[in-house]
N, C-alpha and C positions, 0 to 999 in steps of 0.2 A: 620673690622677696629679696630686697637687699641684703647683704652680709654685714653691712655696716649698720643697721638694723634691731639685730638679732643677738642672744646673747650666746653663750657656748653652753651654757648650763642650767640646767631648772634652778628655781631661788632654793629647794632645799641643798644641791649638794654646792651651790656658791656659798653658802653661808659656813657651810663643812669644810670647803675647800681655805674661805676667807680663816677661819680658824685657826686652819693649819699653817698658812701664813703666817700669820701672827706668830703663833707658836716659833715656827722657826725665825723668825726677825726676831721677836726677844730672846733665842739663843745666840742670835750672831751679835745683836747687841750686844748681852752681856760677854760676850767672849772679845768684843774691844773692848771693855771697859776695865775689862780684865788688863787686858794688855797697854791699854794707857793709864794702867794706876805705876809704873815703872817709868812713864815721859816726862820730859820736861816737860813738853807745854798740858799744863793743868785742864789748862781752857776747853783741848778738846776732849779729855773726862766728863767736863760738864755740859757740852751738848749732849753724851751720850748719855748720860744718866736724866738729861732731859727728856731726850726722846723716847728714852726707854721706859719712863713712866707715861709718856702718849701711846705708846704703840701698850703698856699693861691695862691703860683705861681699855683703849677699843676691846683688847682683846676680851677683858670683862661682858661689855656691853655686846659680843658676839653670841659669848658665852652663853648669855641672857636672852639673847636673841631678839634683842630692842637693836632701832637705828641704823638696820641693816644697808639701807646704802649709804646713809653717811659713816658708817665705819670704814668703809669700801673706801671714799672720797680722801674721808682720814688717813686712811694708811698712805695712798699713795704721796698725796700732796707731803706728810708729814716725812714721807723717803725720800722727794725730792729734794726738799728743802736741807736735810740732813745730809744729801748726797751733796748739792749744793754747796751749803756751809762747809762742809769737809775738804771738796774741791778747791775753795777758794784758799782756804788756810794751808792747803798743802800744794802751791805750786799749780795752781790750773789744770792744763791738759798733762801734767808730767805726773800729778798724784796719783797715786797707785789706785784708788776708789771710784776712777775717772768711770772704769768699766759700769760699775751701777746704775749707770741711768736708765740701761737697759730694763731695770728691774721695772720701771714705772708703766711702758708701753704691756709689755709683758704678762703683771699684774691686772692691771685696765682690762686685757682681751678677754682673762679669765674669769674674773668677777660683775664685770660692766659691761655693755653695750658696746659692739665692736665698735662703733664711735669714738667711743672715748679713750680708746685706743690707739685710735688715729693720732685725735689730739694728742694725747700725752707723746705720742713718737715725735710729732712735730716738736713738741715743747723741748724734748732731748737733745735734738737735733738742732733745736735754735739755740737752747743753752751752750752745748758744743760749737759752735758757729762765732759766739759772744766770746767765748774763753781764748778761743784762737782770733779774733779779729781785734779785741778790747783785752789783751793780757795785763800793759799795766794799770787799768783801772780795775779789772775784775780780781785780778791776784792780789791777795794781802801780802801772802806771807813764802817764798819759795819752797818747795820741801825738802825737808832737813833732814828725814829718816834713814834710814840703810835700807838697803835691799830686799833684807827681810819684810819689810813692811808691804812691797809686793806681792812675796809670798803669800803672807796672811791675808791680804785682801783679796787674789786672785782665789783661793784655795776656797776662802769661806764663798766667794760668790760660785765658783763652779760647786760649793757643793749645794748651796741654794737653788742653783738653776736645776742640779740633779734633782735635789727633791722635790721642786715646785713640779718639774717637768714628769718626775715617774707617781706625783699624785695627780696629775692631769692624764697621763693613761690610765692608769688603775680606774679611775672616775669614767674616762673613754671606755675603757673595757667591760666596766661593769653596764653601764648605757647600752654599750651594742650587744650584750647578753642579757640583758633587760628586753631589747630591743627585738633581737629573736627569740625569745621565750614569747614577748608582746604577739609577734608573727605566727609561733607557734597555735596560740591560743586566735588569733586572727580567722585562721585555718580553719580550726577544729569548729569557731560560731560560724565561717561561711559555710562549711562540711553540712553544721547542725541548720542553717537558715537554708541551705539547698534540700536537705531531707524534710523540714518542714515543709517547704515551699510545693512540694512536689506533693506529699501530705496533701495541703490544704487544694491544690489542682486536683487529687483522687479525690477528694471530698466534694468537690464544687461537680467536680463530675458526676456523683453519688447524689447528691442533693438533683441534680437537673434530671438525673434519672425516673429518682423517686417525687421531683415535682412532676414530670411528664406523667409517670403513674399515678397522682392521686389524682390530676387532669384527667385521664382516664376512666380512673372508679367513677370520679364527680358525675361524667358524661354518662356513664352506664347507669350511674343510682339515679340522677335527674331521670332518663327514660326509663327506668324500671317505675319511678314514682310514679309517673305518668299515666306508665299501665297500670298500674295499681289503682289508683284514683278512677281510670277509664273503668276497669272493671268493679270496681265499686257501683259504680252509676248504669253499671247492664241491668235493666229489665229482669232479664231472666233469670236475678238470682233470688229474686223477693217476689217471684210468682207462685214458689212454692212446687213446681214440675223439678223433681228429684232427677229424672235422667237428661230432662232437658236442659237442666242448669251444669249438673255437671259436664254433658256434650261440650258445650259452650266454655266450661273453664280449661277443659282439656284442647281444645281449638285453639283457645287465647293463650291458654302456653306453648303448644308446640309453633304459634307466629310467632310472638314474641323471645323467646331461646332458642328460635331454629333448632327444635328437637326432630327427632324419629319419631317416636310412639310415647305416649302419658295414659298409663292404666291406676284406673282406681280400686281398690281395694277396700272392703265394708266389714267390720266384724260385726257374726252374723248372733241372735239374740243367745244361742249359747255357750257364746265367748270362747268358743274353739275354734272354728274354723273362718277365714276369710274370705267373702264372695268378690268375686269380680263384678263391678256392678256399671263400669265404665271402661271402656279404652278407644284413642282411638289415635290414627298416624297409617305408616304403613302396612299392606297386605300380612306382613306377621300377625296380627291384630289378631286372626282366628284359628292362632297355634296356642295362643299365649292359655295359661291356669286356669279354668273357671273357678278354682278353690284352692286355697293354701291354708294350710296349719303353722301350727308354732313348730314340727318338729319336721318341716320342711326345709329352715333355716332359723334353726333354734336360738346362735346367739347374735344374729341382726336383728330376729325379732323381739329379742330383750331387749337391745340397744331402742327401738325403734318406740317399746311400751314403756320406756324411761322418758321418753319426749326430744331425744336426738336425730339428726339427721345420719342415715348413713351415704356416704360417697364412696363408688367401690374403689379398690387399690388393691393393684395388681400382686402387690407385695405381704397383704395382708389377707388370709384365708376366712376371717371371719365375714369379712368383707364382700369378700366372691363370694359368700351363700346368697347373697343380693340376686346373682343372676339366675334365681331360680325363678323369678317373676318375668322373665325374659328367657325364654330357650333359647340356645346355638348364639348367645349374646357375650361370648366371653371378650370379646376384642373391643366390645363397645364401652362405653363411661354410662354409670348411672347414678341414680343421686335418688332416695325414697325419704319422702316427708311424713311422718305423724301428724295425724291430726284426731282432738280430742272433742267430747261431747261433755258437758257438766264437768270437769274435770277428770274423767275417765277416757281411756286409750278404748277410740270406736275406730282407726282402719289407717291407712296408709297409701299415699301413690307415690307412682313410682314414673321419673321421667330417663328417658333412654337420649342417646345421643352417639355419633359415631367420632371415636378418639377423641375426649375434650376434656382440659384440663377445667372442673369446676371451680368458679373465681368466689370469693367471701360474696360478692355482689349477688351471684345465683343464689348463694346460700339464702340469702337474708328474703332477697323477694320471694324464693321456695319457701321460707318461713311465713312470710306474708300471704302468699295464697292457701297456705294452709288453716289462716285463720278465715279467711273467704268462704273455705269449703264447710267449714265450722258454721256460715251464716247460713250455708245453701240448706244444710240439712236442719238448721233452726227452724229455717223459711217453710221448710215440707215438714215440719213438725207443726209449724203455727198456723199450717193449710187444713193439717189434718185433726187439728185440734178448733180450727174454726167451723169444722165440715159437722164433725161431734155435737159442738156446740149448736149449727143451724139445727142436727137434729133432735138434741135436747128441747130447741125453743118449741121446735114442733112436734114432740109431745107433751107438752105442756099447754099447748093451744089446745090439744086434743083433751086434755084429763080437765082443763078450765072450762070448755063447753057442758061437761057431764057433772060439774062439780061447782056449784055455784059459789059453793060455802068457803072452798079455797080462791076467789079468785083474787080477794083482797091481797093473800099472803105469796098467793102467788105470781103478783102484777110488782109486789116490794121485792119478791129475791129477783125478779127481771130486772126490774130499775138498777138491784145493784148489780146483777151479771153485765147490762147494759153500761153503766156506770166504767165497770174494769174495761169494756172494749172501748168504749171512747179513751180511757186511760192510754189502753194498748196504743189506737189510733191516734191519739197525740204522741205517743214513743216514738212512734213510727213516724208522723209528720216534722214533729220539729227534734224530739231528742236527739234523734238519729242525725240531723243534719249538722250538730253543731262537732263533732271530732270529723264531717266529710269536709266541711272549711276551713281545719285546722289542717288537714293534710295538706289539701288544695293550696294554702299559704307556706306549710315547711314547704311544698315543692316548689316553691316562685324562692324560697329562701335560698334554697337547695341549688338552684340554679344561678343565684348569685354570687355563691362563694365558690373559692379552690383551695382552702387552707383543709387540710386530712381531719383535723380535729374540730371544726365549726362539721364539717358530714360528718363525725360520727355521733357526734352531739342532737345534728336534725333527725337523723338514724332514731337515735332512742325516743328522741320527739314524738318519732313518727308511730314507733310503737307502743307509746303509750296511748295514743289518739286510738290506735285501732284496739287497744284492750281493755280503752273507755266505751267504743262502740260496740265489742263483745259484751262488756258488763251491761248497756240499757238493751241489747237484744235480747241478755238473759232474764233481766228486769220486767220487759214484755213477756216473754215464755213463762215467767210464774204467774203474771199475771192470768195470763190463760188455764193457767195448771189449777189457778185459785178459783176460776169460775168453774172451770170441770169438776174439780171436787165439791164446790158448792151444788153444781146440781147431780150431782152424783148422790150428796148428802138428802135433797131434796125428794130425788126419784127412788132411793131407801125408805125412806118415810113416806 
């Protein structure tokens, strides 16, 4: 940028600075006006007392802080003119006031656009030029004064130049301490935008981390659903074969979690002891418990009939009672699910694994087969309660052949025992199907997204589906429980 351009000062301290001008221009004034109340010529009294009411107006209108560059324009042109007039009545280039013109370029640089600074030097310069080229038309009057009057003129402009000039440093000075304070604090927000900036790089790196990890869970819960859904739809868990179902569940987890060994554990009908009633993985298989108690690992087995999961840790002694369903297994990870009957703690399995850190993902789907196994033993209850029921029907065929007189009453408690199994076998036909299509869908959902909180969202989705389908298998099971007891009620009488 040019310099001729620019000004030297912000408008608030040219306004400060124009002030101060003034200020002193009406003391220098008034101290010729002083000194020409004692001269002959009157005349130049009364320019000074002219100009000295221009230069008290601006200084007003400074004051006020109206008209800030044309008080600027005012002052100078009103000092030329006044330098001017002065020069001419005193002798041209010989009047002792000669030196003032200086004042105008001067003033100009400080308050105006270096421009006009230029200009007004020219202007000095041409005046001075005209006075020496054109004397006797430009000089009135020669000057008459003494010596003195040099004095006073040279005295009061050096001391104007003094003070215009040590209020133009002080105004410098406070600028360039303004200016490094400005630097100082410059500093301190790059300091503060470098420590953010690195901030927000740790973060973006935190965020890609933990996007790459919910990427991961997503892919792990999508195939855990998968299984889940797959093992819904196995045969063998709604045939009602108690060891053959659980084989099969102990199978499909140790493929699926790439386990060791998965042993089931039954409690047995007098609520002491735990039978082993499955296991199956490697040759350890026929070392392992055929029976536990609660006072084999007393406080996992409270945690476990509270409905928690236990995962062992190394760190934690209650924890390691765990490996008592596993001999010579201290170095391994295990993880033992709960699982309930009617809302009552009926037994626990136990999945084994070599060094493995269990993820929330394990947890959830170990939660999830645990309601599975919940179905199996429904299934070989509703086996063993339809077996009852075949042989109810057939003594009732027997006691209706010998018994003519009941066969009315007893062809009507058939129709309704008949009645609840067709019930059943609609449960079974369609109720059942309607939470296996809502999985089947969170898992098309599930597979859709990667945001942490839409999966933990389908998560709870999902569990609710399977403890809508717990509730109509339970809904079946009374039903059967309602015909047992009706002919139970029947075969009493």
């Amino acid at each position: 940028m040019s310099l001729l351009n620019i000004n030297v000062f912000p408008p608030l301290k040219r306004r400060f600075l124009l002030l101060r001008v003034y200020g002193v221009s009406l003391g220098i004034v008034g101290v010729y006006i002083i000194v020409n109340l004692f001269a002959v010529y009157q005349s130049r009294l009364i320019f000074f007392v002219a100009f000295g009411g221009i230069f008290l107006a601006g200084y007003g209108l400074v004051k006020a802080n109206k008209f800030l560059p044309f008080c600027s324009h005012l002052y100078i042109v009103c000092s030329y003119l006044l330098i001017t007039l002065t020069v001419t009545r005193n002798g041209g280039l010989a009047a002792p006031g000669i030196v003032w013109f200086l004042v105008c370029p001067l003033i100009a640089y400080l308050i105006l656009p270096a421009t006009w600074a230029v200009v007004w030097l020219m202007i000095a310069i041409g005046t001075l030029a005209a006075f020496y080229f054109f004397p006797e038309t430009l000089v009135l009057e020669p000057f008459r004064e003494g010596r003195h009057m040099y004095l006073v003129t040279f005295s009061l402009f050096f001391f104007f130049v003094h003070a215009i000039t040590r209020l133009f440093f002080n105004e410098v000075r406070k600028g360039a301490a303004e200016q490094e304070t400005l630097n100082e604090l410059l500093k301190v927000k790059q300091h503060d935008l470098e420590v953010s900036q690195k901030d927000l790089i740790h973060q973006h790196e935190l965020l890609k981390k933990a996007e790459s990890r919910a990427v991961a869970r997503s892919r792990k819960l999508g195939f855990y659903l998968d299984q889940l859904l797959e093992v819904n739809r196995m045969e063998e868990l709604h045939a009602g074969n108690l060891v053959y179902a659980i084989q099969a569940i102990q199978q499909f987890l140790i493929r699926t979690m790439d386990l060791e060994n998965v042993a089931v554990w039954h409690l047995h009908e007098d609520r002491i002891s735990l039978m082993l009633i499955g296991s199956k993985g490697d040759e350890e298989t026929m070392r392992l418990p055929l029976r536990l108690t609660s006072e084999d690992f007393p406080d996992a087995y409270q945690i476990l009939e509270c409905g928690a999961l236990v995962v062992t840790s190394k760190s934690d002694p209650t924890i390691q009672q765990l490996h008592v369903c596993f001999p010579n297994s201290e170095d391994d990870s295990l993880i033992a699910c709960p699982y309930f009957m009617e809302g009552t703690f009926a037994g626990f399995f136990c999945c084994r694994s070599k060094s493995r850190e269990w993820s929330e993902e394990d947890v959830i789907f170990t939660r999830a087969i645990s309601d599975t196994l919940q179905q199996v033993f429904k299934s070989y209850q509703r086996k063993r309660q339809q077996e009852l029921l075949s042989e109810k029907q057939r003594q009732i065929e027997y006691l209706n052949g010998s018994l003519e007189q009941k066969v009315l009453e007893r062809t009507e408690e058939l129709n309704a025992m008949n009645k609840q199994l067709l019930d059943f076998a609609f449960i079974n036909a369609h109720e059942i199907r309607g939470p296996v299509c809502r999985l089947l869908g969170l898992r098309n959902l599930l597979s859709l997204t990667g945001k942490p909180e839409e999966i933990i969202d389908l998560a709870k989705l999902m569990g609710t589906s399977i403890q809508e389908l717990d509730e109509i298998t339970r809904k079946a099971t009374q039903l059967l429980e309602q015909a047992t007891k009706r002919d139970e009620g029947t075969k009493e009488s």
